[in-house]
VOGU-3710 file (C-alpha; in Angstrom, 3 decimals, decimal comma):
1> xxxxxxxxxx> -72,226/102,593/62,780  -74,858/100,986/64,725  -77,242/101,768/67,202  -76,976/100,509/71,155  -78,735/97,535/71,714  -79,488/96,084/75,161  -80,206/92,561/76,685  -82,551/92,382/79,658  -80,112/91,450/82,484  -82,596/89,693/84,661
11> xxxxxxxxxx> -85,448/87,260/83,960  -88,509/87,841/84,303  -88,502/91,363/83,571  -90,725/93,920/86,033  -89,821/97,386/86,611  -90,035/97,971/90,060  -89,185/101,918/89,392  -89,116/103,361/86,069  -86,013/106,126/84,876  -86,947/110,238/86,257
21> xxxxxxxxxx> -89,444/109,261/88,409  -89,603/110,460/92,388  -88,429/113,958/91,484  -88,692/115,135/95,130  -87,710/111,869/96,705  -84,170/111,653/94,660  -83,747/115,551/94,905  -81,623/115,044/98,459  -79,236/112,886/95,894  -76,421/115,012/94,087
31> xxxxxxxxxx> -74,872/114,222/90,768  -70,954/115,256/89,627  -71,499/119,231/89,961  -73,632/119,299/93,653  -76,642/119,746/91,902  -79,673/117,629/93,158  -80,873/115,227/91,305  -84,086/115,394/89,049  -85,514/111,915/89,704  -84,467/108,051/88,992
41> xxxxxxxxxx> -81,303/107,948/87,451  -81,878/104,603/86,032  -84,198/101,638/86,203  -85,258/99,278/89,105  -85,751/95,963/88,163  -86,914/92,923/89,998  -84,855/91,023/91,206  -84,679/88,272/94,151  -81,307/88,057/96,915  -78,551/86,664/95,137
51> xxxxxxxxxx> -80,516/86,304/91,798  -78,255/86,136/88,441  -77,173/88,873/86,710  -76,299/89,073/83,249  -74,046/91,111/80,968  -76,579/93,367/78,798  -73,864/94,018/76,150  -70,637/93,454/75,180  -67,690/95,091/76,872  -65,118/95,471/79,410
61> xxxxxxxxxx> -66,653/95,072/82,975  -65,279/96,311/86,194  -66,223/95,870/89,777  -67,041/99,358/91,729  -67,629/99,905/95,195  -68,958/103,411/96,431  -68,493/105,349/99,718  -72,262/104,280/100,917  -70,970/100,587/100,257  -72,979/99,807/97,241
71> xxxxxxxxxx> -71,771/97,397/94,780  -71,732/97,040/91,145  -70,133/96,014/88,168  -69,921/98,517/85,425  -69,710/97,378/81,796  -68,042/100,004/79,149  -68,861/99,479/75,704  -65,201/98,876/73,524  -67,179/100,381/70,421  -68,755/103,855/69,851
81> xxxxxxxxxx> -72,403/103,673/69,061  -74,865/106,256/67,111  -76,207/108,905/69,709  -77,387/112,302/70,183  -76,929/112,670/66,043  -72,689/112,015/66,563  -71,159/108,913/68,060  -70,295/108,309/72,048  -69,719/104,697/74,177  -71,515/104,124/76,864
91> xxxxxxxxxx> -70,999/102,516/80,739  -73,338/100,052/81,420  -74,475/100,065/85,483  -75,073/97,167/87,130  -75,719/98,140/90,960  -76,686/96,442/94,080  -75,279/93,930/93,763  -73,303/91,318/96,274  -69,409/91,886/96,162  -67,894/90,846/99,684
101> xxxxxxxxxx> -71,084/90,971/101,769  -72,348/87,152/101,834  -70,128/84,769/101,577  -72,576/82,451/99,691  -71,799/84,030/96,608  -69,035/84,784/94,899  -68,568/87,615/92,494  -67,980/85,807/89,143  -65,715/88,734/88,061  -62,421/89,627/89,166
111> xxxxxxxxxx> -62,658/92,363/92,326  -59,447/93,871/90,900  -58,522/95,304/87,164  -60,919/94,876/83,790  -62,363/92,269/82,267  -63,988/91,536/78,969  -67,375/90,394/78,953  -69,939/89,530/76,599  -74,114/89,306/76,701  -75,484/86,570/78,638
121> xxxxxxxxxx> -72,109/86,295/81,051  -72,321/86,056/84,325  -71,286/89,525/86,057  -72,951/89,366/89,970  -75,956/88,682/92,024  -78,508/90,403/93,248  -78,360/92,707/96,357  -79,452/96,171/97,734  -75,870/96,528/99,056  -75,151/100,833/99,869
131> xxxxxxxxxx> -78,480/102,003/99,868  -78,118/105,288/101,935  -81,918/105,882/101,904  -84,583/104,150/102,264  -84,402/101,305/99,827  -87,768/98,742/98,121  -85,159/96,043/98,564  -83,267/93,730/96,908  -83,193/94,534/93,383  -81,322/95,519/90,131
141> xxxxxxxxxx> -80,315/99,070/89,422  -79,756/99,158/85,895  -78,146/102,598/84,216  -76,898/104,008/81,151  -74,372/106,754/80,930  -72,980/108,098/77,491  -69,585/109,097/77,756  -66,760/109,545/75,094  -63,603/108,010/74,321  -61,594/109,421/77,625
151> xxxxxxxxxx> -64,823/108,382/80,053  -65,947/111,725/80,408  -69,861/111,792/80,885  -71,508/113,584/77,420  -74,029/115,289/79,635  -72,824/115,545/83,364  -75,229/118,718/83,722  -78,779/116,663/82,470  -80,098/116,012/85,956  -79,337/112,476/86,126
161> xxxxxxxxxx> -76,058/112,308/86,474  -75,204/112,104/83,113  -77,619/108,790/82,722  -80,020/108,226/80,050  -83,153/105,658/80,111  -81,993/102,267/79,235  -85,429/101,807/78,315  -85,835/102,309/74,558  -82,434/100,563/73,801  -83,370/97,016/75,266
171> xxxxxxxxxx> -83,782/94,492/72,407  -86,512/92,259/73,881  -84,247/89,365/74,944  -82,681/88,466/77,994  -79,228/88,187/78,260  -79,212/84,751/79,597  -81,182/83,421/76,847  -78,406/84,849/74,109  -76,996/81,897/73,393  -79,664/80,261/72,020
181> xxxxxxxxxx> -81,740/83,571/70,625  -78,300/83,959/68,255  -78,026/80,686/67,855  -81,299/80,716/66,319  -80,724/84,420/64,125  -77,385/82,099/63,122  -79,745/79,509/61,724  -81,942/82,187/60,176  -79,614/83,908/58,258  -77,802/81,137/56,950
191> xxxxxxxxxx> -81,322/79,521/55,710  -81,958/82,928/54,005  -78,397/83,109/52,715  -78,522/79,248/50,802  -82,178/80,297/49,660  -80,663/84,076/48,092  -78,286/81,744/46,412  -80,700/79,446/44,893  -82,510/81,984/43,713  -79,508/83,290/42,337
201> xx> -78,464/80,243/40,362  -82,120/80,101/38,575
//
């Protein structure tokens, strides 16, 4: 079974606020069971008003809209990965971004049901739509939550809401470049594949 593996979801890549930091700052925020938040639950990335957004992995994808008006598109993962030494999926948040609020762009997924997706689509634009708080502006919020097979969060009680840092699982790509980096690792593998074989034969 493998490992998660994430595409960057914007290009260029800057992390405008990094996953667990402003402990005291996020503390008036509450996850699931009331309790306040530790810090960050995910990473800020850079990212410009209506700026692309990319699918970071494969999955089904879902448009969300909270109670502050934020909105996002949240990608599940339609495999179990390696995690936590047993197996769990994960959703995929995509926040911020523009759903109804400028009519200039239009949300390339469907605002109603599930949808599959895979890296490098085209799931939104770039926002700071719901911010309750004080906000650095438009950006990306970019989160990873484990959860298992029925969507229930692995570790609701960690002090982020159940999210993990994306940070260590992002593959060094961007997701809108996918088509040509695996078109490229295609190339690769079958060059290495006819030269096995040649080998092989002598």
């Amino acid at each position: 079974m493998s490992k998660l593996s994430l595409w960057y979801p914007v290009k260029p890549l800057h992390v405008n606020q990094g996953f667990g930091s402003g402990a005291d700052y996020y503390s008036k925020f509450h996850d699931t069971l009331g309790n306040p938040l530790k810090g960050h639950n995910g990473n800020d990335l850079m990212a410009a008003h209506g700026q692309p957004v990319y699918a970071a992995i494969d999955g089904i994808a879902q448009y969300v809209k909270d109670a502050h008006g934020g909105e996002g598109v949240i990608i599940t993962t339609t495999e179990p990965y390696e995690y936590a030494g047993g197996t769990c999926w994960f959703n995929v948040i995509n926040w911020h971004l523009i759903g109804d609020t400028d009519a200039a762009y239009s949300l390339p997924i469907p605002y109603i049901g599930r949808t599959s997706v895979k890296v490098g689509d085209l799931i939104g634009f770039a926002d700071n739509t719901g911010a309750p708080y004080e906000s650095s502006g438009d950006h990306l919020h970019f989160g990873v939550i484990p959860v298992d097979q029925n969507q229930k969060q692995v570790f609701p009680g960690n002090g982020y809401n159940g999210a993990i840092d994306a940070t260590p699982y992002f593959n060094g790509y961007f997701a809108q470049d996918s088509q040509q980096v695996l078109g490229i690792m295609g190339k690769i593998i079958q060059l290495l594949k006819t030269a096995l074989a040649a080998v092989k034969k002598n």
